[in-house]
C-alpha positions in Angstrom: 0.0 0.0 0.0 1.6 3.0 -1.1 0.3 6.8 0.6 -1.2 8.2 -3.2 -3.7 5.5 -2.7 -4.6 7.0 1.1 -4.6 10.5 -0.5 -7.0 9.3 -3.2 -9.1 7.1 -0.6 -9.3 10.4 1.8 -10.3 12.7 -1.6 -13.3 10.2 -2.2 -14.6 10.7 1.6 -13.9 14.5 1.7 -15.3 15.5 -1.6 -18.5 13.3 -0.8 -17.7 10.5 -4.5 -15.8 10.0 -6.9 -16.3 12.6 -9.9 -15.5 15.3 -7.3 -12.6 13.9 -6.0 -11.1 13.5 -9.5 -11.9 17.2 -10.3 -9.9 17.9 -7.2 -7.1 15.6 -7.7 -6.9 16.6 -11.3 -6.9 13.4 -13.2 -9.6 11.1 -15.0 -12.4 9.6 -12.9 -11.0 6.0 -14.5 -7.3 6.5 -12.9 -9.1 7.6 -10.1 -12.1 4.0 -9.9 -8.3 1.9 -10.5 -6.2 2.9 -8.0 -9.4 2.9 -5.3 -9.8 -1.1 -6.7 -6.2 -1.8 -6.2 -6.1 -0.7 -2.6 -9.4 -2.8 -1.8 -7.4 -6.1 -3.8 -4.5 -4.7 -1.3 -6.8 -4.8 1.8 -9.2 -7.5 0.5 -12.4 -5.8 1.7 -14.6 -3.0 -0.3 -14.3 0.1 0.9 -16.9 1.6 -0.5 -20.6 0.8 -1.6 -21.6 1.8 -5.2 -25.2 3.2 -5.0 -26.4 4.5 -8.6 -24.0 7.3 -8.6 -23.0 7.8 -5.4 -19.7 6.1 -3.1 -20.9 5.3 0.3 -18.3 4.3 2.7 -18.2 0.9 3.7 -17.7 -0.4 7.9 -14.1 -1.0 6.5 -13.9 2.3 4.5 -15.1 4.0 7.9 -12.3 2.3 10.0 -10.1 3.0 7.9 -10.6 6.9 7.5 -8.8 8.0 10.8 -5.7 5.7 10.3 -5.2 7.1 6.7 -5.6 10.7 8.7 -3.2 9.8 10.6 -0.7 8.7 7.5 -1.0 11.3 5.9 -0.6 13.8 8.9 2.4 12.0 10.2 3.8 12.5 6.2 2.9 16.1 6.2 5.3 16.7 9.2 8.3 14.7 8.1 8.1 17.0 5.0 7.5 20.0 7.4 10.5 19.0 9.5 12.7 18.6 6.3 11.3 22.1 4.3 12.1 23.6 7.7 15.4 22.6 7.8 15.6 24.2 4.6 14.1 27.7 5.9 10.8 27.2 4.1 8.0 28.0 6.2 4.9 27.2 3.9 2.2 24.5 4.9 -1.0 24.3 5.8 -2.6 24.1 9.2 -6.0 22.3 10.0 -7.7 23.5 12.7 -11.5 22.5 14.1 -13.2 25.0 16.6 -16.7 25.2 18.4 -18.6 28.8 17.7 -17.9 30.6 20.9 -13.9 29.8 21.0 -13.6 30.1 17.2 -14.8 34.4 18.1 -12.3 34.4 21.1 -9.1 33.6 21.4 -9.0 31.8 18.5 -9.7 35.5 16.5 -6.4 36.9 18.6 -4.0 33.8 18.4 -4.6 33.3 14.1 -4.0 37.6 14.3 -0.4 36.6 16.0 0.3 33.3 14.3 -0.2 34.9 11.1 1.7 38.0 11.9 4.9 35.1 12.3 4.1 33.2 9.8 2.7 35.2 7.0 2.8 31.9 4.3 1.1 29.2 6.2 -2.5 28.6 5.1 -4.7 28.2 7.8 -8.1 25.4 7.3 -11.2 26.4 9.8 -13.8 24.0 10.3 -16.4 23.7 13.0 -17.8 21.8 15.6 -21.0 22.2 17.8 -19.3 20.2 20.7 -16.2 19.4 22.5 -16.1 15.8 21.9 -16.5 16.4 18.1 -13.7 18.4 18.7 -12.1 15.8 20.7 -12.8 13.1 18.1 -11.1 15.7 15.0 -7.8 15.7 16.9 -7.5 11.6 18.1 -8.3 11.0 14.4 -5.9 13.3 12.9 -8.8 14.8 10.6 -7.3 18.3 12.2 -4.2 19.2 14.5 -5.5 22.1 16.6 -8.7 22.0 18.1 -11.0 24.8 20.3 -13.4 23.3 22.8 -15.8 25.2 25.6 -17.4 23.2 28.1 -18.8 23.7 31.5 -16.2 22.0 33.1 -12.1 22.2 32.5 -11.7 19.6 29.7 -9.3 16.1 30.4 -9.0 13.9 27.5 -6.6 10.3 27.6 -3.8 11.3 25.1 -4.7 14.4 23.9 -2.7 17.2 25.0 -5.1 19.9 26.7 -4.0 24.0 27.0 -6.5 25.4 29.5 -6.6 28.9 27.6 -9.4 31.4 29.8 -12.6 31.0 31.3 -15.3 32.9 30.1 -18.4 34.3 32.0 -22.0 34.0 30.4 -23.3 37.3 29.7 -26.9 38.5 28.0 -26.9 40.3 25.3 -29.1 43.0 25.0 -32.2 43.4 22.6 -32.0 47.0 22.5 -36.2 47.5 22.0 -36.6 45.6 25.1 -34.0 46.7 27.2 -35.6 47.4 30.6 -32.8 46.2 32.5 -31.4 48.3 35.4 -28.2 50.5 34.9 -25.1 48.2 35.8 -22.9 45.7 35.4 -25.0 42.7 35.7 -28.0 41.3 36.1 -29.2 38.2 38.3 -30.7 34.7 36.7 -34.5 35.3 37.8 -34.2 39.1 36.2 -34.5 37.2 32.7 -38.5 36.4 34.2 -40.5 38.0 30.9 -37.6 38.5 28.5 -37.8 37.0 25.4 -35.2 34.9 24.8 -32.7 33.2 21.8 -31.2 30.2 22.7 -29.0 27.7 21.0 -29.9 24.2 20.8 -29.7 21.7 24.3 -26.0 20.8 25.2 -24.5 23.8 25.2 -23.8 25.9 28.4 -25.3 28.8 27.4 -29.0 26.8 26.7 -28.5 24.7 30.0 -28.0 28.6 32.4 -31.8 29.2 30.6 -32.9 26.0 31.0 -32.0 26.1 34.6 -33.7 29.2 35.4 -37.0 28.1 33.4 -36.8 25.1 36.1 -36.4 27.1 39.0 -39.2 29.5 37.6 -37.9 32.3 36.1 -40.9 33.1 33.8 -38.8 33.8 30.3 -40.1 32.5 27.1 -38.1 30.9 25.0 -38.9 32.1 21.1 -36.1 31.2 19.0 -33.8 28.1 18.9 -30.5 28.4 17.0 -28.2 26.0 15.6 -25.8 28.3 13.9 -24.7 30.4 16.1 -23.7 33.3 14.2 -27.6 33.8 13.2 -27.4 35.3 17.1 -26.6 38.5 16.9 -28.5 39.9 13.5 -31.6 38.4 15.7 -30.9 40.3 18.5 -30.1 43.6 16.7 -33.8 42.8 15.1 -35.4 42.8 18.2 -36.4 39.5 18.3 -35.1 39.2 21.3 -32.2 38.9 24.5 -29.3 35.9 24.2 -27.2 34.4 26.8 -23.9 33.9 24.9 -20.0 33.8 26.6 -18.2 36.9 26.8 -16.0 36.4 23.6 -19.0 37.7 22.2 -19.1 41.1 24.1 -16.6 43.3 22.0 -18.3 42.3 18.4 -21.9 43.0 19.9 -20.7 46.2 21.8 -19.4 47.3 18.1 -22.7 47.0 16.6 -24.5 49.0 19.5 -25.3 46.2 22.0 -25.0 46.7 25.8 -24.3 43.3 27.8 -24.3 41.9 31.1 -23.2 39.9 33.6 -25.4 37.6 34.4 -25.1 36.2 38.1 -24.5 33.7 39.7 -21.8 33.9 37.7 -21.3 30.5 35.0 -18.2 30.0 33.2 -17.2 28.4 29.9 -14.0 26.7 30.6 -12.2 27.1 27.2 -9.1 24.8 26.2 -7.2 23.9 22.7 -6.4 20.5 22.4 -3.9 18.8 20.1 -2.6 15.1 19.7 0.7 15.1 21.8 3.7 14.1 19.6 4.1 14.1 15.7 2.6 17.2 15.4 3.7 19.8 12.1 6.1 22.6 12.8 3.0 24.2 12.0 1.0 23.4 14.6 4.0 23.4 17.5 4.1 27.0 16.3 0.4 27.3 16.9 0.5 25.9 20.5 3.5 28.5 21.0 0.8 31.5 20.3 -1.9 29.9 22.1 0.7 29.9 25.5 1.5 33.6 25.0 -2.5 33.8 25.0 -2.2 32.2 28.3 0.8 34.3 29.7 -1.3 37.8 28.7 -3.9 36.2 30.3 -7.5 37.9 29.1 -9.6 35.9 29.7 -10.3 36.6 33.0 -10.9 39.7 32.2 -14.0 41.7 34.4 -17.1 42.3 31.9 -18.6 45.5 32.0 -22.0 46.6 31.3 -21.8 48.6 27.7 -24.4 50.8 26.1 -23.9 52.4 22.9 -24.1 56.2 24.5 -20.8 55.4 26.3 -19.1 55.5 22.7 
């Protein structure tokens, strides 16, 4: 078995079949359907299904996805250790983030890695939770990896960089704002706010959740899966949202006041990365993200904001 047929193998799952992947790869569909058939007669198993026109991974096709990650990964930085040898600092880094971290710090540390390394490409995909994100790095689908959860996160060998802790705050609507003056605001004054909330799981949906239980009298009118739907709603006047403070300086820009919402909850936000192997690229990463820790912001008080203090 010979690594083009893992690159071709991973082009098939990534581009979703096999036309696509030949478009990306730049040869003919044909080369493309042989060299997939020679690494099943290597393996002996089908890897994939044929359905009409589609390729649908089979159980050995989806086992083998995250070892051919890995492969290829592990290739990527022995050519990264020898081109850096050589004083060429191009490459790519893949990184996988959930909404909240991928505003803040992840915003600050690409600022700063990019600012050092002005030629590496940087890849940006998402997650909704930290054990997708957890599952990205073991499998090698992505180095670098941004996770919030309500508690600091510990995963078996994956290397973990607690980076801040960030308070829940509420965001503001501004035709609905009969909050007190302030800094902050306490769980049962959300009792007949409207409220947007993003989908069960999250910390920000269980803080509303948990004062609907203890009786606060908020209604809940808009669920959101995509997070960044949050703010235009809010600015609409559809209603408040209970979001982490890495959202406080971009809705402050656009006119928002927020709050501190108390008891105080925290998002405990970490990067995690696989912990040897890892591309130049990445190690340099992991060197911005501990200056991120050094400056330490994220501890940072929040204060109440309304546009008339610009």
């Amino acid at each position: 078995m010979d690594t083009r047929k893992l690159k071709y193998f991973l082009a098939v799952v990534d581009h979703d079949g096999f036309n696509r992947a030949a478009e990306h790869l730049l040869i003919a569909q044909p080369s493309l359907s042989q060299t997939i058939a020679g690494l099943e007669k290597d393996l002996g198993v089908p890897l994939f299904h044929r359905i009409g026109r589609r390729a649908v991974l089979s159980e050995a096709g989806k086992e083998l996805v995250g070892p051919a990650r890995l492969v290829m990964r592990d290739l990527d930085a022995a050519q990264s250790a020898v081109r850096a040898l050589q004083g060429v600092r191009s490459g790519r880094l893949d990184i996988i983030t959930m909404p909240s971290p991928g505003i803040e710090p992840l915003t600050s540390m690409i600022a700063g890695f990019t600012r050092l390394h002005p030629s590496i490409r940087l890849n940006i995909s998402a997650a909704f939770t930290p054990e997708e994100v957890i599952e990205s790095v073991r499998t090698g689908s992505t180095e670098i990896g941004l996770a919030g959860s309500s508690t600091p996160i510990r995963v078996p060998g994956v290397q973990v960089l607690d980076l801040e802790r960030q308070p829940l705050i509420l965001i503001v609507n501004p035709q609905a704002d009969t909050f007190q003056p302030g800094a902050g605001i306490q769980r049962q004054d959300l009792g007949g706010h409207r409220l947007i909330v993003s989908q069960r799981g999250s910390l920000m949906r269980w803080l509303v959740d948990d004062a609907l239980a203890h009786g606060v009298n908020a209604e809940i009118v808009v669920e959101v899966a995509h997070r960044t739907s949050i703010l235009p709603l809010v600015l609409a006047g559809v209603g408040h949202a209970v979001m982490p403070s890495s959202w406080a300086p971009t809705a402050q820009k656009a006119g928002l006041r927020t709050l501190l919402i108390e008891p105080v909850s925290q998002l405990d936000v970490a990067i995690l990365s696989r912990k040897e192997d890892l591309t130049p690229a990445a190690r340099a990463f992991l060197k911005v993200a501990e200056l991120h820790v050094a400056a330490g912001p994220g501890d940072a008080p929040v204060r109440s904001h309304n546009a008339s203090d610009q």
